[in-house]
C-alpha positions in Angstrom: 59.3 25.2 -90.9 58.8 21.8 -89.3 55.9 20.4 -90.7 55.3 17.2 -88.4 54.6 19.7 -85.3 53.0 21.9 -87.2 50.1 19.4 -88.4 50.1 17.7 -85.7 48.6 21.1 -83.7 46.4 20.9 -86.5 44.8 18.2 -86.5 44.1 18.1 -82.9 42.4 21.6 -83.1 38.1 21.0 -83.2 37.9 23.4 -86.3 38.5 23.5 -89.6 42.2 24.8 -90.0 45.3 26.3 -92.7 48.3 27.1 -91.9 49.7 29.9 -94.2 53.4 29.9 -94.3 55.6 33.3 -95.6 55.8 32.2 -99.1 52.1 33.2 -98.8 51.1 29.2 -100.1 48.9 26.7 -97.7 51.3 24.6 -95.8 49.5 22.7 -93.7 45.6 21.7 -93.4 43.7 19.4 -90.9 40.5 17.3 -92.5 38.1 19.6 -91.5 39.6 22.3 -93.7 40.3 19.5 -96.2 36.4 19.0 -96.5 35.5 22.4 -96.4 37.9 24.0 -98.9 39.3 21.1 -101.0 41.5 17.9 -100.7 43.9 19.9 -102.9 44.4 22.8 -101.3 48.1 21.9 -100.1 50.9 24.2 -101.5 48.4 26.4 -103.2 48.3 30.1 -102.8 45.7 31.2 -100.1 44.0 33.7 -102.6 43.2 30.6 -104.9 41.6 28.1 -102.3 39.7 30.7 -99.5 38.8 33.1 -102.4 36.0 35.0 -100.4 37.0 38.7 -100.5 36.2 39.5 -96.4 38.5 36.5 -95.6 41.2 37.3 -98.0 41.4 40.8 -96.8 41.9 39.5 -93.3 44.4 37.3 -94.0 46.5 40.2 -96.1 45.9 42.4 -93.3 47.1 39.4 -90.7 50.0 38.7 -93.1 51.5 42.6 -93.4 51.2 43.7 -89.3 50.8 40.4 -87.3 47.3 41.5 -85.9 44.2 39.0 -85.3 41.3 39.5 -87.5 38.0 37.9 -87.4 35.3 37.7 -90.5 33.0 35.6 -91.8 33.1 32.8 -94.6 29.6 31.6 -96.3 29.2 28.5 -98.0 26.2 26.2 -99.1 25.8 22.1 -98.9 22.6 20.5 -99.7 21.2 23.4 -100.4 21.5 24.9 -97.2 23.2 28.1 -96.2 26.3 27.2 -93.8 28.1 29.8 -92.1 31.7 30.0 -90.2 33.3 32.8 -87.8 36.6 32.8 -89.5 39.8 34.2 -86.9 42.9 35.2 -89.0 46.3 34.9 -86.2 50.2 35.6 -86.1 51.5 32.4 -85.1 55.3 31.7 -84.8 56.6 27.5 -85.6 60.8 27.6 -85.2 61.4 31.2 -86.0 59.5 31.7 -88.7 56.0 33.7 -88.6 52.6 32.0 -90.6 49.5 32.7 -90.2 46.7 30.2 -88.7 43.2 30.3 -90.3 40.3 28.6 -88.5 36.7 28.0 -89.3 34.3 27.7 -86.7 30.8 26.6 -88.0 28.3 28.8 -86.7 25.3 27.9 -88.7 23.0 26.2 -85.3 23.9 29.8 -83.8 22.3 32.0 -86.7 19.5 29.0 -87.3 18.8 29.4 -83.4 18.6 33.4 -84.1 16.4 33.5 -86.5 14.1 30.9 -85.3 13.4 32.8 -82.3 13.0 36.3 -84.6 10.6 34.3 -86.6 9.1 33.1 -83.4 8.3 36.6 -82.3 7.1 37.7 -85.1 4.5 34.6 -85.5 3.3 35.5 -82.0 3.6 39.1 -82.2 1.3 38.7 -85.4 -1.1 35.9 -83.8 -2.0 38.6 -81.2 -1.8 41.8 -83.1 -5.6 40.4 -84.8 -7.3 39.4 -81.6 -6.4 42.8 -80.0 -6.7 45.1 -82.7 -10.4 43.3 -83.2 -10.9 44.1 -79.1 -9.6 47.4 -79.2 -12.1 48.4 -82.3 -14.7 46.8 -80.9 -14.5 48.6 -77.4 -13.8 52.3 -79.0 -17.3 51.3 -81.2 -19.0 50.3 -77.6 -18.1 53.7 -76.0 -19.5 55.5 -79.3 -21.5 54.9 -82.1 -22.6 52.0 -80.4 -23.0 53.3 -76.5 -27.2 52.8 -76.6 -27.7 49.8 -79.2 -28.5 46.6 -77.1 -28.3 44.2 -80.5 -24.9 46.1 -81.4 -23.7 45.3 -77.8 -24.6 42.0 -77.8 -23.5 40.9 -80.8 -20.0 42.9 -80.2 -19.2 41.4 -76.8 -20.6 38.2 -78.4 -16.9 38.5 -80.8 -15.1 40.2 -78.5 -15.4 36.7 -76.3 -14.3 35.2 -79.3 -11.2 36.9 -79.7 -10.4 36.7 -75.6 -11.1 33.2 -76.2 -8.6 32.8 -79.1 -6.3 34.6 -77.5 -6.1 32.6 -74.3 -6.0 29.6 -76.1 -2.8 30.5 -78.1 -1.5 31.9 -74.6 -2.0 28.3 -73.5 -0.5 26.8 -76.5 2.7 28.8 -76.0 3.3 27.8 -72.3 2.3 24.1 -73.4 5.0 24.4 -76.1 7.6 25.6 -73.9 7.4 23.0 -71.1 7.2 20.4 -73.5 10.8 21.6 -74.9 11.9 22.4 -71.9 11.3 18.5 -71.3 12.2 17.2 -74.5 15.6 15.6 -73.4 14.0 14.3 -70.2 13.3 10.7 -71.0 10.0 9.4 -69.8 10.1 6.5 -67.4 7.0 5.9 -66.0 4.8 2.7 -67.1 1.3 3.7 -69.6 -1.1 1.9 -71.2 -1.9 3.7 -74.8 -5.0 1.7 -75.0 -6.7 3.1 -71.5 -5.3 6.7 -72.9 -7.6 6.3 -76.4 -10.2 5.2 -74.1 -10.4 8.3 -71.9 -10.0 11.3 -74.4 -12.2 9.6 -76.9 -15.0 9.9 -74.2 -14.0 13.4 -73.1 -14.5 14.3 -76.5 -17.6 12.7 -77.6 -19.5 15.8 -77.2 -17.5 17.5 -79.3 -17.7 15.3 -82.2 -21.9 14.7 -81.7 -21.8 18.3 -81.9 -19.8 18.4 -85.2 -21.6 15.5 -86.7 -18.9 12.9 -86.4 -18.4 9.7 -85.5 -15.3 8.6 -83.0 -14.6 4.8 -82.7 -11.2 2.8 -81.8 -9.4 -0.4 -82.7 -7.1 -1.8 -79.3 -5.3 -4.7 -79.1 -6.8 -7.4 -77.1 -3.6 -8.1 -74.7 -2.7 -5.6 -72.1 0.4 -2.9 -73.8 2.5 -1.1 -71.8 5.3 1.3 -72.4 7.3 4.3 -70.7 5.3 7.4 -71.2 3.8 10.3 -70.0 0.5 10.0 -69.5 -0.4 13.6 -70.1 1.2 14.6 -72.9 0.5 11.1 -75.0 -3.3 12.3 -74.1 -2.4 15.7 -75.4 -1.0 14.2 -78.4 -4.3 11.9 -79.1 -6.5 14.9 -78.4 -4.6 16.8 -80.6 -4.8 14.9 -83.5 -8.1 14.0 -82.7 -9.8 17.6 -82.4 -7.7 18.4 -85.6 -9.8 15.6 -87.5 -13.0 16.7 -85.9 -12.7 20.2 -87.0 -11.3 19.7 -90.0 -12.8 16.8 -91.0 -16.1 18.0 -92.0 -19.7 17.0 -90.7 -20.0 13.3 -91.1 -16.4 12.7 -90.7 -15.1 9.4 -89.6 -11.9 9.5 -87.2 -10.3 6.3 -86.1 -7.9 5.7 -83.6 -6.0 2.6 -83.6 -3.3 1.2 -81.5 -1.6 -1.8 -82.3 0.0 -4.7 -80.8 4.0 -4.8 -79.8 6.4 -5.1 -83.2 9.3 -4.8 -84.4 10.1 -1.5 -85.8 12.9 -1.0 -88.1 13.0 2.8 -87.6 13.1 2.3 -83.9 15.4 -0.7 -84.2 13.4 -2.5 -81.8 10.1 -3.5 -81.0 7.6 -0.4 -80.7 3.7 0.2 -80.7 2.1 2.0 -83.6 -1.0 4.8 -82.1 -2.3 6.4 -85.5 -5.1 8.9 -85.4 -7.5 8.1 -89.5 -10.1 10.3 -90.8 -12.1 10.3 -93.9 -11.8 14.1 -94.4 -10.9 16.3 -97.2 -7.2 15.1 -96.8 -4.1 17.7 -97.2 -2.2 18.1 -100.1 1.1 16.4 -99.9 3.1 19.9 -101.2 1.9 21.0 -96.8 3.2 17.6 -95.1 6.0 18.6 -94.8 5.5 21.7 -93.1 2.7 20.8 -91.3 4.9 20.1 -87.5 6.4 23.8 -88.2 5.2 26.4 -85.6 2.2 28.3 -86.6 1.8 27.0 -90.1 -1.5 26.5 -91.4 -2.5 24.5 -94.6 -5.9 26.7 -94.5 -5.3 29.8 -92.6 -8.9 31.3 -92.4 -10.3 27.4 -92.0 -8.0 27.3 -89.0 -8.8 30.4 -87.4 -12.6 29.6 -87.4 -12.6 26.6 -85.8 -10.0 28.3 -83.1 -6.7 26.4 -84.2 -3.5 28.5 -83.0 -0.9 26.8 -85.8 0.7 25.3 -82.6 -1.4 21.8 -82.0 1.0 19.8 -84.6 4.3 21.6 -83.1 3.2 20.2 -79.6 2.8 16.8 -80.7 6.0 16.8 -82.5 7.8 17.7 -79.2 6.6 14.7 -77.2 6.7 12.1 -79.9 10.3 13.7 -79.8 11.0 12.8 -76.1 9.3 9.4 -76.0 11.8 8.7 -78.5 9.4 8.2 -81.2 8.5 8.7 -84.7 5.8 10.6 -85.9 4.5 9.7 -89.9 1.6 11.5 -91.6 0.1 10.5 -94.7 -2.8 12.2 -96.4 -4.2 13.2 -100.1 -6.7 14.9 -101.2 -10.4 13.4 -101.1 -8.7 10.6 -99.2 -8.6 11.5 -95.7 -5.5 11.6 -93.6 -3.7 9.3 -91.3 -1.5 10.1 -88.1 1.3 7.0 -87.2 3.2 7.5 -83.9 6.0 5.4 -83.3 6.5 4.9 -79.6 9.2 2.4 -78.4 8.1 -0.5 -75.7 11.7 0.1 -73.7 13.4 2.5 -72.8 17.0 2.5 -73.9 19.0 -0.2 -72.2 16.0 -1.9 -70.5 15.4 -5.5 -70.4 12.3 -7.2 -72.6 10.5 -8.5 -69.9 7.2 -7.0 -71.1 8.2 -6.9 -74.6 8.0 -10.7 -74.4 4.5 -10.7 -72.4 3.5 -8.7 -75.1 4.3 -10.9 -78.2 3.3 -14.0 -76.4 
């Protein structure tokens, strides 16, 4: 068998790739295969460098009646799980019949699979409470409970709870999907962060006087602009901000600071930093992690009583994701927590017009 036509198919193919010849030994390999299998795989009998049962026995079967198999190869690297679709095929090079053996990484497929089962679940879970609550509730109305005023009122009293908690998790889920659905749409209009702070700090005042805490904010004294949406930025601040409210405690202290134009090495250019500081309770670090992950909750009682839907920190991670940002936390315990966003002063590619205003 010519070998120089035979690699050279090889290595132009997009997957990882052996060519078994009749003396049942590997005869050619491209660099993806290489990687995946080992740089000495050449020459070696098939059995001794695939080794996984499911792919063997498709090869051997391939090998004895020429017919195209398919099966699947599992592997792990840094600790994660990666999977390929392996296709076993008859191929004929000058005469002589081999078999070709590809790997085609399907790991983002199954990933993408289970993240939406998991997905339904969490939401098919979130709801199962409010309604099995509602549904109690009403059977106890139309019974035991038909002629008791206080009963009444104190059960419609939760039941408006639940509605309410359930409409805001409804609202959460449609926020989370348009702000995917956007997520590769870079933003170009022109915001000010500073003017942003401003507004939702004063739309929720009330809210904090209510909870006993105290809201205040350090701008920058020259005038910052950046591409941005407007909305979601103030979602992101009111986010992070009700977060600290809530679970901040009565007399809780929440800062919101925005600083003046930088350079950022993990933007690789010059950015503007909007971090959200409280003096709460703080979070363990063991949840920081995790904390941007849909639906998990550091406290999940804590966060159902003050009406949090797991969602809040998934949101924000999704715009600070399409402003091109970068979104830090740092908290521990007894020592309050502290939001950084990242958000770039240009957009890719722009000039540094106001960039240079900005440092000046």
């Amino acid at each position: 068998m010519d070998a120089a036509p035979a690699q050279t198919i090889l290595d132009g193919l997009p997957l990882a790739a052996v060519l078994i010849g009749p003396s049942e030994r590997i005869e050619q390999s491209n660099a993806e295969a290489r990687a995946l299998l080992g740089e000495a795989i050449g020459g070696r009998h098939f059995i001794t460098a695939i080794r996984q049962p499911a792919v063997l026995d498709a090869v051997e079967q391939t090998i004895r009646d020429g017919g195209k198999r398919t099966t699947r190869y599992l592997t792990r690297t840094d600790g994660q799980d990666i999977s390929y679709d392996v296709t076993a095929s008859q191929v004929s090079l000058t005469g002589q019949n081999a078999v070709l053996v590809t790997f085609n990484d399907v790991t983002h497929l199954e990933r993408a699979g289970q993240m939406r089962r998991d997905f339904v679940a969490n939401v098919s879970h979130e709801l199962r409470t409010p309604l099995t609550a509602l549904i109690g509730f009403i059977e106890t109305l139309r019974g035991p409970a038909r002629d008791d005023a206080e009963a009444r009122e104190r059960f419609l009293a939760t039941m408006a709870d639940e509605a309410h908690r359930m409409n805001r998790l409804v609202a959460d889920l449609l926020s989370l999907s348009r702000v995917e659905t956007d997520e590769r749409v870079r933003p170009t209009d022109r915001v000010k962060p500073a003017d942003i702070v401003t507004t939702i700090l004063h739309r929720l005042e009330p809210l904090a006087e209510a909870a006993g805490a105290t809201l205040s904010a350090d701008l920058p004294a020259q005038d910052v602009a950046l591409p941005g949406d407007e909305d979601q930025l103030g979602q992101v601040i009111g986010n992070l901000v009700e977060n600290a409210i809530k679970y901040g405690g009565r007399g809780v202290s929440v800062t919101v600071t925005v600083s003046a134009p930088a350079y950022e090495p993990q933007l690789r250019g010059t950015g503007v930093r909007l971090s959200v500081a409280d003096t709460g309770p703080g979070i363990d670090p063991v949840h920081i992690p995790r904390l941007t992950e849909r639906f998990y909750r550091v406290d999940d009682h804590r966060s159902r009583e003050v009406g949090g839907t797991g969602l809040g920190l998934a949101i924000v991670k999704h715009i600070v994701n399409r402003h091109r940002g970068r979104l830090r936390i740092d908290s521990a315990l007894e020592k309050g927590t502290i939001f950084t966003i990242i958000l770039p002063v240009e957009a890719p590619g722009a000039g540094h017009s106001v960039t240079s205003r900005g440092a000046s």
